[in-house]
N, C-alpha and C positions, 0 to 999 in steps of 0.2 A: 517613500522610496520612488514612487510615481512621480514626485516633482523635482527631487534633487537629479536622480538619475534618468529622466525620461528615455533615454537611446534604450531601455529595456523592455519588453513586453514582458507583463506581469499580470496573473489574473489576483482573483481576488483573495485566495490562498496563499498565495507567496510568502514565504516568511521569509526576511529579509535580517541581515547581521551585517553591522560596520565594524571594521577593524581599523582604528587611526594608524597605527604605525606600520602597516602593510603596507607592501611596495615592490620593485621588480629589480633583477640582476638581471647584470648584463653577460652572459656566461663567460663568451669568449678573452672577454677582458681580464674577469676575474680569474679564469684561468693563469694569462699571461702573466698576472701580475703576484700571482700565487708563486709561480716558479721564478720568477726573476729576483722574490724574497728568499725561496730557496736555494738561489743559487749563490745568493751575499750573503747566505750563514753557512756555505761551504757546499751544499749537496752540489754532487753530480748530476747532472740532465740529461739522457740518451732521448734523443727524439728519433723519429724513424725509425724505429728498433724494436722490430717484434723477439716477443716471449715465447716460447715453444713448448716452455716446459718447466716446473716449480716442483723438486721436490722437496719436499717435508721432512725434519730432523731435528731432533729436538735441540742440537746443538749446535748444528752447519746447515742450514737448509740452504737450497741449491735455485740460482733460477740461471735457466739454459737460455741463450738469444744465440743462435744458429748453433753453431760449433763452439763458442764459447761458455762457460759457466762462471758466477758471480757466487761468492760463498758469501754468508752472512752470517750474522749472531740471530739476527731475526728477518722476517720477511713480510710487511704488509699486503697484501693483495687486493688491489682493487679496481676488476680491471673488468667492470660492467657486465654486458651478456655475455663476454669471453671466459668470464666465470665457467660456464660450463665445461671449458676445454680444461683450463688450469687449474682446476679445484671440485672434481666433477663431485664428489659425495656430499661437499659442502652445499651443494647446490641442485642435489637430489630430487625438490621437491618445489625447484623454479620453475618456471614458465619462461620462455622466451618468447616475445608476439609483437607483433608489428603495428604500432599505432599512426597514425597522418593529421597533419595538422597544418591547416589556412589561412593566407593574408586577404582581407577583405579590403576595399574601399567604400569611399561614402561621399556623397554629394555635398556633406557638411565634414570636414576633414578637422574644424577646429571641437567639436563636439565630441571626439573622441582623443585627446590627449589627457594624458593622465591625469592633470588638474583637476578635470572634468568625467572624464570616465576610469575610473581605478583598475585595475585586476580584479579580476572578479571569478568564483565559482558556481554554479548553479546545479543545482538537484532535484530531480523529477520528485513528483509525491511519494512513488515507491521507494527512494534511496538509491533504486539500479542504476539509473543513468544517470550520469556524469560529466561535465562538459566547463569549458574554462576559459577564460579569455584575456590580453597583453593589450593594453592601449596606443594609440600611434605615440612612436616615439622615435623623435628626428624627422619625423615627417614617414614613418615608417608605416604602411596600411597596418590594420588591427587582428592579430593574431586571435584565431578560432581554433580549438581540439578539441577531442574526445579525450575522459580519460577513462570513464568506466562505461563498458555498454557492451549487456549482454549480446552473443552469437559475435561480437567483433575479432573476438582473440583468434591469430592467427598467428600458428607456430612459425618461427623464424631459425633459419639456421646463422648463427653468427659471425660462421666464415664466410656466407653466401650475403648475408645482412637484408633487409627489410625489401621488398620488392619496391618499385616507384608506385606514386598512387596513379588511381586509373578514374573513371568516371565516375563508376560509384562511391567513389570516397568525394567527388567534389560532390556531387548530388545528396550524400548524408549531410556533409556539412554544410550544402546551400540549404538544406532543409532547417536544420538548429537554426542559421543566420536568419533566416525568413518569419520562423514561430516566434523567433527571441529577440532578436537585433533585425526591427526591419529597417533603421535608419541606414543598413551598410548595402552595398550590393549584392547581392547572392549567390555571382560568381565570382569564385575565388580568382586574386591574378598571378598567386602562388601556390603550389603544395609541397609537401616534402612529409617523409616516411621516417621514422624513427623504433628502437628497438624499447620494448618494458621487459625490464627483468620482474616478475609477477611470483611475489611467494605466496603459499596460501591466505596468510592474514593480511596480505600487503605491510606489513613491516617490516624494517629492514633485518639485513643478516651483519649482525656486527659481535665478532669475538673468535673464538678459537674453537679448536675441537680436538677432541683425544688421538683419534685417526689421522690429522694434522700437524702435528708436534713442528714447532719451529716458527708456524704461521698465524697471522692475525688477516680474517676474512672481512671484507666491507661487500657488501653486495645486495643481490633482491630488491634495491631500490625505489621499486615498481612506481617508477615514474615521478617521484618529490623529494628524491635525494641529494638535489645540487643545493638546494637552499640550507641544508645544514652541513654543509661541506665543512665549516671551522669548528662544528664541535666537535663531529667524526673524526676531523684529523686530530682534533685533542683526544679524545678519544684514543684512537689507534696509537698517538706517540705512545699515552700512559702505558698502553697494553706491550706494546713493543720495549718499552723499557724497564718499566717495573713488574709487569704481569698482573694490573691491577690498575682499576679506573674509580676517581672520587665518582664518576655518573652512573647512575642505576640503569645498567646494560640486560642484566638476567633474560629480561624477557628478548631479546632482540638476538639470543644463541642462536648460532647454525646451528646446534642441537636439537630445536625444540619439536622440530616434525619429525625427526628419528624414528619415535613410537607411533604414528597417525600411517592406519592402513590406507 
């Protein structure tokens, strides 16, 4: 590991895992290009248009956008940490918290393109801490966060959304950059603050519930839900049409923390 990947600092414990076919999305695109296929097989696309309000029916469930209502046969919902607003029972047992994550630079700027330095996740000995990394791309500095780390979670409200980060978020992750990556700079020349929808087991929330009649939930994300965006939407089509999916969903009910005092 010491010689293919040198950009890392590693002791002697390290246990290290290659993934060949790992690799990074580009969000934003994939978004655009998500709905643009949607919109040549006929869907509708409201952009700018907030939800207010979703209710549930096993026959017409209802979603409110100011004064107007949309009647449906079904209704997928999936609509991140605003989960709470629109589907608060289903989401009873989330967490909404605020995570921050940094662009670094580095004196050797070719040493970190993905050729050369992949994606990567790292984990302390204990499991607790968690932490993850994007390589330059397009000439982009190299993306640093946290994803698990204990005393960090900080509740967020999601009308209000994630406060900006402040010194102590650059200083936690000039520290990772320093222990781990000392080939980068240690001060970040970006940050930015983001929302984790956090269920207790971190899996996601994908499927329906009895108190929900009408609707099909995607949520709890906690932080690694974009990268299976095309099976969830298969997913949710099967559920929203047939009421029933070939993929082994059971574990992944919004029901399951119902009973957990």
């Amino acid at each position: 590991m010491r010689q293919r990947y040198p950009q890392h600092q590693l002791d002697d414990e390290t246990t290290a895992f290659y993934e060949e076919d790992a690799g990074l999305l580009r969000p934003e695109k994939a978004v655009c290009a998500a709905i643009r296929i949607a919109e040549h097989l006929g869907a509708k696309v409201l952009t700018r248009t907030e939800v207010t309000e979703i209710i549930p029916d096993a026959k017409r469930p209802r979603v409110r956008i100011g004064h107007e209502e949309i009647v449906a046969k079904h209704v997928v919902v999936a609509a991140g940490a605003w989960l709470t607003k629109l589907a608060p029972t289903a989401m009873s047992r989330v967490e909404v918290v605020r995570r921050v994550f940094g662009w670094f630079e580095s004196d050797d700027a070719a040493a970190y393109t993905a050729e050369r330095f992949p994606v990567f996740i790292r984990t302390d000995a204990t499991g607790s801490y968690n932490w993850y990394g994007i390589p330059s791309v397009d000439g982009s500095p190299v993306k640093v966060a946290v994803h698990n780390w204990p005393s960090l979670d900080e509740p967020v409200d999601p009308a209000v959304g994630a406060r900006q980060p402040d010194d102590h978020d650059a200083e936690l992750l000039a520290d990772i950059v320093t222990r781990t990556l000392p080939g980068l700079r240690p001060q970040p020349v970006k940050l930015q603050s983001c929302m984790y929808s956090l269920t207790p087991d971190h899996h996601f929330l994908v499927g329906g519930r009895a108190d929900l009649p009408g609707l099909t939930v995607l949520g709890g994300f906690s932080g690694h839900g974009f990268k299976f965006a095309t099976v969830i939407g298969e997913i949710a089509a099967d559920l929203a049409m047939w009421d029933k999916t070939r993929w082994e969903v059971d574990f992944l009910s919004p029901e399951r923390f119902d009973k957990i005092d």
